[in-house]
C-alpha atoms as a printed R data frame, in Angstrom:
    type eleno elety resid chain resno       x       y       z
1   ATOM     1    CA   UNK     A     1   7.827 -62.280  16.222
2   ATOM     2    CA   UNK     A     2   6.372 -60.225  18.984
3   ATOM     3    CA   UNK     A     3   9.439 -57.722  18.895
4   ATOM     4    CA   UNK     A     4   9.133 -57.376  15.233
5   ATOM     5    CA   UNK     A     5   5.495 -56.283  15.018
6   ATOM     6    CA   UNK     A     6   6.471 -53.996  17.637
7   ATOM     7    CA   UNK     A     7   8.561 -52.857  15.645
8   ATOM     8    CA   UNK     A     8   6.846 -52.356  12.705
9   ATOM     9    CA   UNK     A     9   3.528 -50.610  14.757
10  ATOM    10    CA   UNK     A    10   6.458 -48.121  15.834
11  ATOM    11    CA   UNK     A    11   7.448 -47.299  12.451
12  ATOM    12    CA   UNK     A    12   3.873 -46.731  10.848
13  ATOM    13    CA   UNK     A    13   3.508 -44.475  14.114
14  ATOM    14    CA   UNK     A    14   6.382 -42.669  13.541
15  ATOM    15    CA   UNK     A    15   5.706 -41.506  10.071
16  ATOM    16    CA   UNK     A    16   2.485 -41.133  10.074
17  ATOM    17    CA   UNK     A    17   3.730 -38.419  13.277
18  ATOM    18    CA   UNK     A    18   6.189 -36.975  10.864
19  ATOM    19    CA   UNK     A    19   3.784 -36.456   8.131
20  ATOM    20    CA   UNK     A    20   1.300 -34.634  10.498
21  ATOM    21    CA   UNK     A    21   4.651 -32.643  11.565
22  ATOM    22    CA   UNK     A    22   5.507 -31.664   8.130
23  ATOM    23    CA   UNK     A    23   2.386 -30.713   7.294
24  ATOM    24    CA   UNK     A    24   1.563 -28.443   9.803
25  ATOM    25    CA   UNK     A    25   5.085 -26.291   9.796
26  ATOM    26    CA   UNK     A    26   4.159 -25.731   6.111
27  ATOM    27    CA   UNK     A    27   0.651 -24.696   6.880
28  ATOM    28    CA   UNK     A    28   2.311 -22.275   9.404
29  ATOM    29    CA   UNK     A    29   4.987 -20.779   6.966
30  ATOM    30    CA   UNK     A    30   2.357 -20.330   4.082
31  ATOM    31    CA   UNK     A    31  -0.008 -18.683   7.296
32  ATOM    32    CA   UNK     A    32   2.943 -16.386   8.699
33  ATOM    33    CA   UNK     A    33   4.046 -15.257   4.989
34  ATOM    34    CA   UNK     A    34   0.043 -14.305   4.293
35  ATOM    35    CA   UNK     A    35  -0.040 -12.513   7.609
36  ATOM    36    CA   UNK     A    36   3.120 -10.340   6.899
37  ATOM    37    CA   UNK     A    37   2.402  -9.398   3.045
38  ATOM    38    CA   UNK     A    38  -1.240  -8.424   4.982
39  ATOM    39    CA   UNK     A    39   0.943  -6.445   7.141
40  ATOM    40    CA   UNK     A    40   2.526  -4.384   4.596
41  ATOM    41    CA   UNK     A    41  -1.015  -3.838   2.532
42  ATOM    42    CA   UNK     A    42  -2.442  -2.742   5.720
43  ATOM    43    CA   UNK     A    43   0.516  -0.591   6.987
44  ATOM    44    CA   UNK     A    44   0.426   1.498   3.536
45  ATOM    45    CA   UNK     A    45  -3.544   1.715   3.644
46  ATOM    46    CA   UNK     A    46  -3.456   3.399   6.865
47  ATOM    47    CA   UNK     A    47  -0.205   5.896   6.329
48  ATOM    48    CA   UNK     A    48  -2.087   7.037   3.507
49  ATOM    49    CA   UNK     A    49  -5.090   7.352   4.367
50  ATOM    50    CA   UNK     A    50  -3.521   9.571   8.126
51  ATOM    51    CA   UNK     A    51  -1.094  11.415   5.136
52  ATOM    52    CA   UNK     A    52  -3.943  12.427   3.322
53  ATOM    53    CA   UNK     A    53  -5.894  13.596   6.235
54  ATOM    54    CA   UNK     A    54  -3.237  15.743   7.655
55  ATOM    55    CA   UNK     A    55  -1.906  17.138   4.327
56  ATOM    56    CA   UNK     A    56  -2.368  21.114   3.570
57  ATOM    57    CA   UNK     A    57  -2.330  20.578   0.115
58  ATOM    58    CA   UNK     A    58  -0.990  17.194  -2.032
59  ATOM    59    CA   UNK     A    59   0.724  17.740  -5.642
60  ATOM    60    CA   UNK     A    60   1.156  15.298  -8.576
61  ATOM    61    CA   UNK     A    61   4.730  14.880  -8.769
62  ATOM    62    CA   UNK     A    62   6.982  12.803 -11.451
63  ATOM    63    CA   UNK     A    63   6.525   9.283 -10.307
64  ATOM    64    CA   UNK     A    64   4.245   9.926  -7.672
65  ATOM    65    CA   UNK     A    65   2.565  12.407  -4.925
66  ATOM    66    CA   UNK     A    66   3.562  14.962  -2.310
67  ATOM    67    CA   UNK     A    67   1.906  15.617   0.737
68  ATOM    68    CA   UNK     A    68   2.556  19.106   3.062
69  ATOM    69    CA   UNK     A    69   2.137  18.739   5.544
70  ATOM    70    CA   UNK     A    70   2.579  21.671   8.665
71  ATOM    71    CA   UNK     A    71   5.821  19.402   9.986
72  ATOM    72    CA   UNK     A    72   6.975  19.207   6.428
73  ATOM    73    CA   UNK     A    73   6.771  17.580   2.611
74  ATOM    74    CA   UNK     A    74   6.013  13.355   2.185
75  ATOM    75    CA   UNK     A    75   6.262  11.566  -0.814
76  ATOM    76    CA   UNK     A    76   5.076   8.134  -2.509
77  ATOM    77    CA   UNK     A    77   6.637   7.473  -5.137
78  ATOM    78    CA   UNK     A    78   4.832   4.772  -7.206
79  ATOM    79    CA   UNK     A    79   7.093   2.059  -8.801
80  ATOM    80    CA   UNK     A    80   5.527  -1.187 -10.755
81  ATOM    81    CA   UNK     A    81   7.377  -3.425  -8.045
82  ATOM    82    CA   UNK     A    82   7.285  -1.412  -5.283
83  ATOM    83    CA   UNK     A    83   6.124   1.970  -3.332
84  ATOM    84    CA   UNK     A    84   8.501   4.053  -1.396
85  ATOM    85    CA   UNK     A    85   7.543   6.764   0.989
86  ATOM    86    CA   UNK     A    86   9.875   9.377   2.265
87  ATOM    87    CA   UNK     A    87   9.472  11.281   5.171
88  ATOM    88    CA   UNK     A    88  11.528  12.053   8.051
89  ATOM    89    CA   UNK     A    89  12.275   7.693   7.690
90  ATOM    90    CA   UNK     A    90  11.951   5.947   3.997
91  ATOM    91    CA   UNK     A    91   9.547   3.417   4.207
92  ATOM    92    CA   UNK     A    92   9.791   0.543   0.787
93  ATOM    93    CA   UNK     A    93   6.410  -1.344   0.075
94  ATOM    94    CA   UNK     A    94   7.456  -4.065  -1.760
95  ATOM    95    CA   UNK     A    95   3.626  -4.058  -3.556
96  ATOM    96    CA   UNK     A    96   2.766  -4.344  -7.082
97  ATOM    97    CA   UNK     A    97   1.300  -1.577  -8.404
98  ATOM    98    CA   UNK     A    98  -0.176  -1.762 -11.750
99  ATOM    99    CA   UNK     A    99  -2.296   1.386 -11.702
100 ATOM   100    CA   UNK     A   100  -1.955   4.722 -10.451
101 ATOM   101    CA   UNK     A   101  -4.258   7.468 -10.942
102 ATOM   102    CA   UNK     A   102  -4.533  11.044  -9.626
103 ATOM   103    CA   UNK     A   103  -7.398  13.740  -9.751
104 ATOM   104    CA   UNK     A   104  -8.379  16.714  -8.747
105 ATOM   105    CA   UNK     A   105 -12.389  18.139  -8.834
106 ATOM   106    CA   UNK     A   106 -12.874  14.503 -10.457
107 ATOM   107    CA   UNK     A   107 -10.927  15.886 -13.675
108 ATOM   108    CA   UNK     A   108  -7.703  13.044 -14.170
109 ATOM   109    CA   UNK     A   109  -4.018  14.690 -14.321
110 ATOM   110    CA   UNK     A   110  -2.434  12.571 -16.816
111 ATOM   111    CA   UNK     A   111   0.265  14.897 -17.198
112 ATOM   112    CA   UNK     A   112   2.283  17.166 -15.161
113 ATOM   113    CA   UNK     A   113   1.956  20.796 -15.532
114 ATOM   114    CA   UNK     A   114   4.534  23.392 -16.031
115 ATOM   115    CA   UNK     A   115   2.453  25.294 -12.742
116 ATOM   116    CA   UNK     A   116   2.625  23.573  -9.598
117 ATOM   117    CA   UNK     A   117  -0.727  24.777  -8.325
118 ATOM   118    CA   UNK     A   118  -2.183  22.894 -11.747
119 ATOM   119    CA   UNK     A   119  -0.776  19.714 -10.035
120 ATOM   120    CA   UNK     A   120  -2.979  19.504  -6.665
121 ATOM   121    CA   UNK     A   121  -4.579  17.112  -6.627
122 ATOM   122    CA   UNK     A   122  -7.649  15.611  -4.128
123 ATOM   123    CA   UNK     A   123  -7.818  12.169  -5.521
124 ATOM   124    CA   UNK     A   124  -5.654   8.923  -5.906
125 ATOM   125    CA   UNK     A   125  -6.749   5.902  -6.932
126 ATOM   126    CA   UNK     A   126  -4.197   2.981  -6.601
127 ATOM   127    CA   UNK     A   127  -4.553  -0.792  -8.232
128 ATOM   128    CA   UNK     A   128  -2.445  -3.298  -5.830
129 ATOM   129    CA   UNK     A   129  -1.476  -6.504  -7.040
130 ATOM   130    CA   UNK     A   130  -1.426  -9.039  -4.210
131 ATOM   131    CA   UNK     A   131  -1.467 -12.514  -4.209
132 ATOM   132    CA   UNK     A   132  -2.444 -12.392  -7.973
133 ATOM   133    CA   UNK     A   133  -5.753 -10.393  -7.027
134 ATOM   134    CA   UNK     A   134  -6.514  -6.393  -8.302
135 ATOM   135    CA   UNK     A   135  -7.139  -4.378  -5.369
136 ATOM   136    CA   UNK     A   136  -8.499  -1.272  -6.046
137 ATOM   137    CA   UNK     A   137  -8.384   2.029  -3.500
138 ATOM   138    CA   UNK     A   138  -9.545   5.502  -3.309
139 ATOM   139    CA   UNK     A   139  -8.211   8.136  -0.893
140 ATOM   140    CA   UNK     A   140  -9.957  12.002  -1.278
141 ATOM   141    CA   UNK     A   141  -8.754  14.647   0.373
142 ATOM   142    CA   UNK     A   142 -11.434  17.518   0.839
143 ATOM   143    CA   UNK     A   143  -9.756  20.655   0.974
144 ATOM   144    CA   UNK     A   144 -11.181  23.725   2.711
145 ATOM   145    CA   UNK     A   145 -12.592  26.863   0.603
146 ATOM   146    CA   UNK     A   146 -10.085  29.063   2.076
147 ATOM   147    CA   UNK     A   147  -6.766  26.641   1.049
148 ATOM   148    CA   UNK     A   148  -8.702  26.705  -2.430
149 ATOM   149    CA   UNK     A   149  -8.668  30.140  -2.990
150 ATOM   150    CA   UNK     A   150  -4.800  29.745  -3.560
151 ATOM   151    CA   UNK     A   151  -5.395  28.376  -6.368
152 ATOM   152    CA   UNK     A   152  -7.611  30.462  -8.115
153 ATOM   153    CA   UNK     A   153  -6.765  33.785  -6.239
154 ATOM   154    CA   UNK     A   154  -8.838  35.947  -8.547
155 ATOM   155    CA   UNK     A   155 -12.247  33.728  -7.913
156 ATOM   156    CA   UNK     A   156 -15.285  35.670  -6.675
157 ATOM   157    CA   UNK     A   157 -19.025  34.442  -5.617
């Protein structure tokens, strides 16, 4: 009788271990898939915002932007699954991206135009999808009156 509650105390101990187990390594997985998807978000965030700081001048392009830069040209393009970015590596973003919007002087580019200086833009607004949230964000780039004047070369105070 003795061996048998034994017995039985061991096997309530047991499971209730391997519950406690099984529960915690899927508490880690869900934690250490969250912490690499914030990776990613985070990663893009701050290559855009350093792409946009260096850049001489960024265009509107087909399905996305392009940054010179004085060691040469970077582009996003914009996908609704995904976000690549290709410089002297190709970076993939596997982000949703519902919205994309570029500006320049706070006037939206819809459309490309058949001039590439009427493409600059200064603003990009970007709507993430990410773990069924909207995140919105806003990089500017503030150009300097002297990179302007390219595009209106004829402009006088």
């Amino acid at each position: 009788m003795e061996l048998t509650i034994t017995m039985l105390i061991s096997a309530i101990v047991i499971g209730m271990t391997y519950t406690v187990y099984d529960i915690i390594a899927k508490s880690y997985g869900s934690f250490q898939t969250k912490n690499k998807d914030m990776a990613v978000l985070f990663t893009l965030d701050e290559l855009l915002k350093k792409d946009f700081n260096r850049a001489d001048t960024i265009f509107k392009v087909q399905n996305g932007i392009a940054l010179s830069e004085p060691s040469g040209v970077i582009t996003y393009d914009f996908e609704p699954d995904f976000i690549v970015r290709t410089s002297t590596i190709i970076d993939t973003f596997k982000l949703a991206v519902p919205a994309v919007n570029t500006s320049f002087e706070e006037q939206e580019l819809a459309e490309l135009s058949p001039t590439k200086e009427q493409n600059r833009i200064d603003g990009l607004d970007l709507t993430i999808l990410f773990q069924d949230e909207k995140i919105p964000y806003h990089y500017h780039k503030v150009y300097s009156s002297a990179n302007l004047m390219d595009r209106k070369a004829h402009a006088f105070n």
